[in-house]
C-alpha positions as CSV (number, residue, x, y, z in Angstrom):
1,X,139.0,81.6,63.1
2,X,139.6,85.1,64.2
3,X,142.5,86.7,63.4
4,X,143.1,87.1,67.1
5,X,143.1,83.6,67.6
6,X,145.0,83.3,64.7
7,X,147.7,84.9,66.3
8,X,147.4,83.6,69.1
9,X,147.7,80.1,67.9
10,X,151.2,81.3,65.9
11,X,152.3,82.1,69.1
12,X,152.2,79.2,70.9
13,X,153.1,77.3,67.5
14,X,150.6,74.3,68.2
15,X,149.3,72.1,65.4
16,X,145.2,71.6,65.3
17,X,144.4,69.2,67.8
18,X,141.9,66.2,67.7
19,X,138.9,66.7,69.5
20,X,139.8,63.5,71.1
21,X,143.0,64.5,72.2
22,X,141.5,67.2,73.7
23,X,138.3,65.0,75.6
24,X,141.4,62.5,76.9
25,X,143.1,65.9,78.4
26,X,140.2,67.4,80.1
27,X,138.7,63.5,81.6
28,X,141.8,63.7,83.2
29,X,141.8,66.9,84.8
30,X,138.5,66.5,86.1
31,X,139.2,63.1,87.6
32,X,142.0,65.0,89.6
33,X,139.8,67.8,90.8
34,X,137.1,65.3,91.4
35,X,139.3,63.7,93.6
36,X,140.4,67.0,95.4
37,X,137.3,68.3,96.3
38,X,136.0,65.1,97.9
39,X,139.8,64.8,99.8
40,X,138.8,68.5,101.0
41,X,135.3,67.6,102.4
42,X,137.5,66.1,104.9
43,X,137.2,68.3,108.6
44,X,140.2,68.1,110.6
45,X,139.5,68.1,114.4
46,X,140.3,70.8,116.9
47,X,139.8,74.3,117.6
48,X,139.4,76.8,114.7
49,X,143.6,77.8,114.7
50,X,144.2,74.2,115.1
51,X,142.0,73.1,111.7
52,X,143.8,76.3,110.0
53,X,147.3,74.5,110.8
54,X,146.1,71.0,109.8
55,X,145.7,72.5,106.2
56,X,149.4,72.6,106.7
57,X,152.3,69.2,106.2
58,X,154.1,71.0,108.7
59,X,156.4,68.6,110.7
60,X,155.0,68.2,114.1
61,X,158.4,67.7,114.7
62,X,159.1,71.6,115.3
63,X,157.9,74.8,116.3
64,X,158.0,76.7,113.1
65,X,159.0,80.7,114.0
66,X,160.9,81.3,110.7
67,X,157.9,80.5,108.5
68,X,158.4,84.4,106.6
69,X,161.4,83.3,104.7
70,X,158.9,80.4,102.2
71,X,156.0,79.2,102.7
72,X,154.5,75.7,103.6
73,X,151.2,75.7,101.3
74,X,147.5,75.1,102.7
75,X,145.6,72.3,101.1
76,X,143.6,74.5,98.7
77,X,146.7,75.8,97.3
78,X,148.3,72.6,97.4
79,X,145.4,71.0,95.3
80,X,145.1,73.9,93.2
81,X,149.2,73.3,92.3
82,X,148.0,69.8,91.3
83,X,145.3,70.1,89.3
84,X,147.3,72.3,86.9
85,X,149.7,70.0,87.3
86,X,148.1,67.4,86.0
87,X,146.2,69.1,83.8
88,X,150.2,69.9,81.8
89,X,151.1,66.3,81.9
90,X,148.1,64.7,80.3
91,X,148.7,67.6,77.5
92,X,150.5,70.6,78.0
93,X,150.3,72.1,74.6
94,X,146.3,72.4,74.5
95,X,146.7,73.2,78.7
96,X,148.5,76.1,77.9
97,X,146.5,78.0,75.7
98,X,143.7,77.4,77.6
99,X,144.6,78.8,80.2
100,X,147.4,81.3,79.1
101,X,145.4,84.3,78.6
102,X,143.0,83.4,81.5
103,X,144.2,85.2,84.8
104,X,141.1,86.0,86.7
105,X,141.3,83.1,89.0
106,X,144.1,85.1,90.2
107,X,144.0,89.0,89.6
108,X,140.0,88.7,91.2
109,X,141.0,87.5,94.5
110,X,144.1,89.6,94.7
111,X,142.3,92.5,93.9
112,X,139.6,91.9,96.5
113,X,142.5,91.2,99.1
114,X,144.2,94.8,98.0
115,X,140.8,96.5,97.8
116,X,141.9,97.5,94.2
117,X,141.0,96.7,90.6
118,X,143.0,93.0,89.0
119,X,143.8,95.7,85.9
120,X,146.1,97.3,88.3
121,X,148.4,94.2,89.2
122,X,151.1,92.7,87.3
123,X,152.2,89.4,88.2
124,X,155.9,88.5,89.4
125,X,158.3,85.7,91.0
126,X,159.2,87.6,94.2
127,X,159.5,90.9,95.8
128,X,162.6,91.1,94.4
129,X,162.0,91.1,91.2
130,X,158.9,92.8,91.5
131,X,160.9,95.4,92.7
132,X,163.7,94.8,89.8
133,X,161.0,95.5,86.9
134,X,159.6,98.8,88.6
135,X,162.5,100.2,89.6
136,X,164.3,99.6,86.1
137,X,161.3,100.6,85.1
138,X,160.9,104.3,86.4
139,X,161.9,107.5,84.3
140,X,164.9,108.6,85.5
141,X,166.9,111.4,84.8
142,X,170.3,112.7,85.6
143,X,168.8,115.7,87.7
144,X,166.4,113.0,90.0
145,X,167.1,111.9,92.8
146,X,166.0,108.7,94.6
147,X,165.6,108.1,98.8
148,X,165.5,105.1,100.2
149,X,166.2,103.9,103.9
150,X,169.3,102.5,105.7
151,X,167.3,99.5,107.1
152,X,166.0,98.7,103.5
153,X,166.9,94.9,102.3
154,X,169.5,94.0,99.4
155,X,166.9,93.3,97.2
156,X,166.0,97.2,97.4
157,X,169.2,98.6,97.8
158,X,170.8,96.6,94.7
159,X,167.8,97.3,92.5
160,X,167.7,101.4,93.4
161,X,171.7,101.2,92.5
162,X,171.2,99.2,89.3
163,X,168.4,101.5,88.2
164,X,170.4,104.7,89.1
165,X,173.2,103.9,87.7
166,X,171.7,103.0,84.1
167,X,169.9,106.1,84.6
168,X,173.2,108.5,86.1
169,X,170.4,109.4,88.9
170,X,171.8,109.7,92.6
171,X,170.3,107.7,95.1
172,X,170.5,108.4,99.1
173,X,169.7,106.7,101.9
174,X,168.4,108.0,105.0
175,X,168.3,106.9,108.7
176,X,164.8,106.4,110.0
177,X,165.8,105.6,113.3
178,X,168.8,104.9,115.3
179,X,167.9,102.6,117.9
180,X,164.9,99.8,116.4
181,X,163.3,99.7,120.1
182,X,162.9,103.4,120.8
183,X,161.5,104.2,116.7
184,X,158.5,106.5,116.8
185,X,156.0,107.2,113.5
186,X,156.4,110.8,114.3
187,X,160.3,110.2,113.8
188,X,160.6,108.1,111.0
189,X,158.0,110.5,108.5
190,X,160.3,113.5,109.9
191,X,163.4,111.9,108.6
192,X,161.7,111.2,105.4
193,X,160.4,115.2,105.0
194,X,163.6,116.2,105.6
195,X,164.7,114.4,103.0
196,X,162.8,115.8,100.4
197,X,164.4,117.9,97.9
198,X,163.5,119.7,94.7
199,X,165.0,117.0,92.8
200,X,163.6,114.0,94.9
201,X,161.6,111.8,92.2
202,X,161.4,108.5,94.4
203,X,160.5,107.8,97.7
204,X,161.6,103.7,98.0
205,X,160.8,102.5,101.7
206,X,159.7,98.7,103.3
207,X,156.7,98.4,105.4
208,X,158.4,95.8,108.1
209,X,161.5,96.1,108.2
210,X,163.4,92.3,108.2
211,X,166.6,94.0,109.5
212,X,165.1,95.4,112.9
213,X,161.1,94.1,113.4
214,X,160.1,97.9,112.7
215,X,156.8,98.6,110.7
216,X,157.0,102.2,109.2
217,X,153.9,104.7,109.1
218,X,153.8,104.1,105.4
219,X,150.1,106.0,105.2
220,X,151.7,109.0,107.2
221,X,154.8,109.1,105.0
222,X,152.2,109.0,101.8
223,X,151.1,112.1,103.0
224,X,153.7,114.1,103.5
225,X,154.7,112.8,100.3
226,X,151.1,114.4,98.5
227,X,151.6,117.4,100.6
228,X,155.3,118.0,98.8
229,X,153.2,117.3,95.4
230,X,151.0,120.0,95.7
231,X,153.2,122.1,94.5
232,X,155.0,120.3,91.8
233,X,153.6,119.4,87.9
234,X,152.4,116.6,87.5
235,X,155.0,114.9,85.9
236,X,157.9,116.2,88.6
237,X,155.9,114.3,91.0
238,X,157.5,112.3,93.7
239,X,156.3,108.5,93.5
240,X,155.9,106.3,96.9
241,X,157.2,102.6,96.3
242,X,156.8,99.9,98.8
243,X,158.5,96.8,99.5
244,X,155.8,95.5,101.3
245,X,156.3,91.4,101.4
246,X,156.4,91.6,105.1
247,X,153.4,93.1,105.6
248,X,150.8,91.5,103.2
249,X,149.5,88.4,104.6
250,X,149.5,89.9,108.5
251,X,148.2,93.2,108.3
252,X,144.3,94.4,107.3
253,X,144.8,97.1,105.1
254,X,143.9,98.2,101.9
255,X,146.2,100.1,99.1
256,X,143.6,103.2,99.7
257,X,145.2,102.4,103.4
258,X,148.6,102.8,102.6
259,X,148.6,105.9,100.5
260,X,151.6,104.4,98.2
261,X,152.0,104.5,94.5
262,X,153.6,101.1,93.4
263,X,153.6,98.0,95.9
264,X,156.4,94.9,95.4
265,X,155.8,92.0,97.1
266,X,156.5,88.2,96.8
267,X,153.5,86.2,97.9
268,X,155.4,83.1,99.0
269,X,155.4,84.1,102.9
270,X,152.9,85.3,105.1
271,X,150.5,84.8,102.2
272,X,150.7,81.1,102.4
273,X,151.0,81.6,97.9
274,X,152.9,79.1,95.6
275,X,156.4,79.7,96.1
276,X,157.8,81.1,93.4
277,X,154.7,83.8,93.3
278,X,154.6,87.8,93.9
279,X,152.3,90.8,92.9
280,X,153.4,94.0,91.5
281,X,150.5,96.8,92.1
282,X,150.8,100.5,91.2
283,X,148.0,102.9,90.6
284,X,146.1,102.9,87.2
285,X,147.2,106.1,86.1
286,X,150.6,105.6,86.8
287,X,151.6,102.5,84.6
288,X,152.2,104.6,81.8
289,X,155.2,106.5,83.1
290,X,157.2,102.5,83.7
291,X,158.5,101.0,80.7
292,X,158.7,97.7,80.9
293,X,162.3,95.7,80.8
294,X,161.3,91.8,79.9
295,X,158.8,91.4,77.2
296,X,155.7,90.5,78.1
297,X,153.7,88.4,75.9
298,X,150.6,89.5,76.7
299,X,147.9,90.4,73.3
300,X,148.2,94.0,73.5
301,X,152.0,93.6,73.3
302,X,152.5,90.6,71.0
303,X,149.9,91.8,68.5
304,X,151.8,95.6,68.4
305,X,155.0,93.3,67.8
306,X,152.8,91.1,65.4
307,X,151.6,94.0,63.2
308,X,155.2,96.0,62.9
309,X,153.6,98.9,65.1
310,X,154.8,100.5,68.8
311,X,153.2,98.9,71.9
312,X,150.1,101.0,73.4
313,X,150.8,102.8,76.7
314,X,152.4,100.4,79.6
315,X,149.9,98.9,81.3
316,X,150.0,96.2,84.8
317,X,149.5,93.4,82.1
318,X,152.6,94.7,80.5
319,X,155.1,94.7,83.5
320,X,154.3,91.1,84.3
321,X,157.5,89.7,82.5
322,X,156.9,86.9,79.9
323,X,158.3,84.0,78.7
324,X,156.9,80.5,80.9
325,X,157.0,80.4,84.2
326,X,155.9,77.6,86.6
327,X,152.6,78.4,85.9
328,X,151.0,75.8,87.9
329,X,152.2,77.7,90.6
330,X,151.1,81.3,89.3
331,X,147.7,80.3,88.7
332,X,147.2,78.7,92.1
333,X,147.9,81.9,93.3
334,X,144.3,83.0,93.8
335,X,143.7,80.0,96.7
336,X,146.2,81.6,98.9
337,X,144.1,85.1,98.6
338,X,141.5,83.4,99.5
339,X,142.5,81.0,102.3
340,X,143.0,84.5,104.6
341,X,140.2,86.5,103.3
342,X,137.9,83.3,104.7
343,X,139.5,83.2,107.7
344,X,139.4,87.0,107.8
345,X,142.2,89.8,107.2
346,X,141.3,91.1,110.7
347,X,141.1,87.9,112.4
348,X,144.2,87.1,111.2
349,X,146.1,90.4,112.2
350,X,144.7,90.1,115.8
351,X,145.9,86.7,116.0
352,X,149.8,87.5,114.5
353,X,150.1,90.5,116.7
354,X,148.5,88.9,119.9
355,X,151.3,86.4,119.3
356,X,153.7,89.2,118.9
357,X,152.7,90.8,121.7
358,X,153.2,87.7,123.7
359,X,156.5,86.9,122.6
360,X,157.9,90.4,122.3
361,X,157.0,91.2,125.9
362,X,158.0,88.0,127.4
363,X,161.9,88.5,125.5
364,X,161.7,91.7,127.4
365,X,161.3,90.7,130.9
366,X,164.2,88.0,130.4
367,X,167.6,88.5,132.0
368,X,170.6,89.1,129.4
369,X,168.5,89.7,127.1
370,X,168.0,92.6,124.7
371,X,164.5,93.4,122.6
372,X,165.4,95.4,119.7
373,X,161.8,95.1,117.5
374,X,159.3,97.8,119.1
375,X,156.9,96.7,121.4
376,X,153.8,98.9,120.0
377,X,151.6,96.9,117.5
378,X,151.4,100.0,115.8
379,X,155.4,100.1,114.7
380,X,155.8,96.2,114.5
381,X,154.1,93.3,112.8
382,X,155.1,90.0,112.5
383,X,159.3,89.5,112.8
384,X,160.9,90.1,116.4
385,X,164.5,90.3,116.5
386,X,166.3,90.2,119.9
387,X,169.9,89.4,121.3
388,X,171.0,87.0,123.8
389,X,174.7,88.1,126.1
390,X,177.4,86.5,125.2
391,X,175.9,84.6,121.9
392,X,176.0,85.1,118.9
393,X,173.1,85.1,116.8
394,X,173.8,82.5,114.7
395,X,174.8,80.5,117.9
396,X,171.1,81.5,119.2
397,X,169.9,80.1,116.2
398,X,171.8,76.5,116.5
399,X,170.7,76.2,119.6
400,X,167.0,76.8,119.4
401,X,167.6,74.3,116.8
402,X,168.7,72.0,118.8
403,X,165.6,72.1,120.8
404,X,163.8,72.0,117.6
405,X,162.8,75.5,117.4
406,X,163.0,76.9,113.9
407,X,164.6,80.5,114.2
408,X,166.5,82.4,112.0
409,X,169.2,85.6,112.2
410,X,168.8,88.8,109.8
411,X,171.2,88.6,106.7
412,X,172.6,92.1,107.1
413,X,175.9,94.4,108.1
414,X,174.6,94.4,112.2
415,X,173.0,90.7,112.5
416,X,170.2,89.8,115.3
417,X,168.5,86.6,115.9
418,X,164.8,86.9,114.9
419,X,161.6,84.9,116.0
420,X,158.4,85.4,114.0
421,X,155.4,84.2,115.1
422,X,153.0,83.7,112.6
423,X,149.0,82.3,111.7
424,X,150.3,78.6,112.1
425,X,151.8,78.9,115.8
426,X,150.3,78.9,119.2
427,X,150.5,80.7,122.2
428,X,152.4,77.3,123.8
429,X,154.3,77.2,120.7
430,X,155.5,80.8,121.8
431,X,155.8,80.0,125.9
432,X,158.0,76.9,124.4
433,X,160.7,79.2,122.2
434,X,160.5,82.0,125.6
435,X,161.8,79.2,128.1
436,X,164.1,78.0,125.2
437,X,165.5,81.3,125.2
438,X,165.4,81.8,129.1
439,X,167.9,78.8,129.3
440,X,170.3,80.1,127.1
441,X,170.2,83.5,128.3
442,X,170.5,81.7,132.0
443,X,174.2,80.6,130.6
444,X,175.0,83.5,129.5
């Protein structure tokens, strides 16, 4: 036995197995995924968006507009979720280390989804911890500075103070725009230069914002961002983070798109992923300034720990925080990435924002009612927020409800009720929540 596998197996504390034990575990397993791929040969009927939501145990009950807050899963993912499922209860101990150390299924198709490398992506539970471990993470200083947005979510705004405050950094936030409707690119990347000092170390901004609708020129930011590095050192540089959980999973873009430096998001939404799942990505060279805040148990790290010596460099495999997780859900991950990429990242962005487009222009031609998301494609993406006269918008929401509409409201200081459109609804499914709406605003 190597000594690696030596190690390995004091990790995980397991007593030699019998070969039989073993054979029992894995007939089992692939009895189960026998019986999933023939359940999958199975073609539901319909047009091509109508077999994408069969994959789907969506109650044809309702029409499903607040499917961004958790995701139903597809089949693939579904089955996925099983078979390692299964494959713990006939014999967890021996499933584990199997599989433990194994995480191509899932860093290969994210990576092909990002357009980046899998050695670049650590693997979380949400955005928001994703976005916990990198901002705990950074190399702050009393002197640095960190600028984040008004508009940003709790999530960000609690993690930047946390992190600041451990650190005895300031952070600021800046308004991007004052009225959601009326927000322009050129706007939003002014505010952000002007922002900019000498001390400014962090840039921490969200691509959609869940507050107002509004999608932010994150690429255009990016550059004013490497045009304020240019004259910096390198290690005074100002880093780009992303919370970008509302656009992954509707937008076809690449990290090379977006320009940014680190990248938070859960994958438990638009992705269609396990819930429970997110991706942390940051660029290779960058990893090493982060130190990592939950032990990972990783080899690089448990064998450093192992043989009395310090950890090598932080790597992406080293921010993913340790300790078990529901791992038949992380390792399923990989289906989700690649239910879109089969149906297409730009087939499904057409379709989101043709849906958008619909909705969002037919709130705005209604009576006593106010459209506050942007109407461009270009500074919106998949969540419409709006107001109805005389309602509030948890009222709006009750209502829909009532009709069997699933809406939501945003959970912040100035509250709107929000729609969101998404891969499993149709254009009727949108003219249905419009008239819904009309009514009520007809009342108003």
């Amino acid at each position: 036995m190597t000594e690696t596998n030596l190690e390995r197996r004091r990790f995980f504390g397991l007593l030699a197995a019998t070969s039989a034990l073993a054979a029992t575990a894995s007939a089992a397993i692939g009895c189960h995924v026998a019986e999933s791929k023939a359940s999958a040969t199975a073609e539901p009927p319909g047009d091509e968006w109508s077999r994408i939501r069969a994959e789907f145990n969506l109650s044809p009950d309702y029409i499903h507009l607040a499917g961004f807050l958790l995701a139903s899963h597809p089949r693939r993912v579904r089955e996925a979720i099983e078979r390692h499922r299964a494959g713990f209860d006939a014999n967890p101990a021996l499933y584990l280390e199997a599989h433990f150390e194994d995480q191509k299924p899932v860093l290969g198709p994210a990576a092909a989804y990002l357009g980046v490398k899998p050695e670049e992506i650590a693997l979380t539970d949400s955005t928001t911890m994703g976005l916990s471990i990198l901002y705990a993470g950074l190399p702050l200083g009393t002197q640095d500075e960190v600028i984040t947005s008004t508009h940003d979510h709790y999530a960000t705004h609690e993690s930047l103070r946390l992190a600041t405050l451990r650190a005895g950094a300031k952070l600021r936030k800046i308004v991007l725009y004052e009225t959601p409707s009326e927000a322009t690119a050129e706007g939003m990347t002014a505010a952000v230069a002007r922002a900019l000092s000498p001390k400014t170390r962090v840039v921490a901004i969200t691509w959609v914002h869940s507050s107002t609708g509004v999608r932010t020129p994150v690429r255009a930011i990016a550059d004013v961002i490497a045009q304020a590095n240019q004259s910096r050192d390198k290690d005074r540089r100002i880093l780009l983070c992303v919370d970008g959980v509302h656009g992954i999973g509707i937008e076809d873009v690449t990290m090379a798109d977006l320009g940014c430096d680190f990248f938070a998001a859960g994958t438990h939404k638009w992705l269609f992923g396990p819930r429970g799942t997110g991706i942390l990505w940051g660029r290779a060279e960058l990893w090493p300034l982060l130190h990592p805040t939950i032990p990972h148990f990783g080899q690089a790290a448990y064998e450093a720990w192992m043989k009395g010596v310090d950890p090598p460099p932080t790597t992406a495999d080293m921010m993913s925080p340790g300790g078990f997780h529901s791992f038949e859900h992380r390792w399923a991950l990989g289906e989700a990435f690649e239910f879109h990429r089969a149906i297409g990242k730009r087939k499904v962005a057409q379709r989101i924002h043709e849906l958008n487009r619909q909705c969002k222009e037919g709130l705005a031609r209604l009576p006593n009612v106010k459209l506050h998301t942007p109407l461009s494609d270009d500074l919106s993406s998949g969540i419409i927020t709006f107001e109805v006269a005389g309602l509030t918008p948890d009222e709006v929401v009750k209502r829909l409800l009532d009709k069997h509409i699933v809406a939501s409201h945003t959970p912040y200081a100035t509250s709107y009720a929000r729609l969101a459109p998404g891969l499993l609804n149709s254009p009727a499914d949108v003219e249905r929540a419009l008239a819904e709406v009309r009514a009520l605003a007809g009342k108003a």
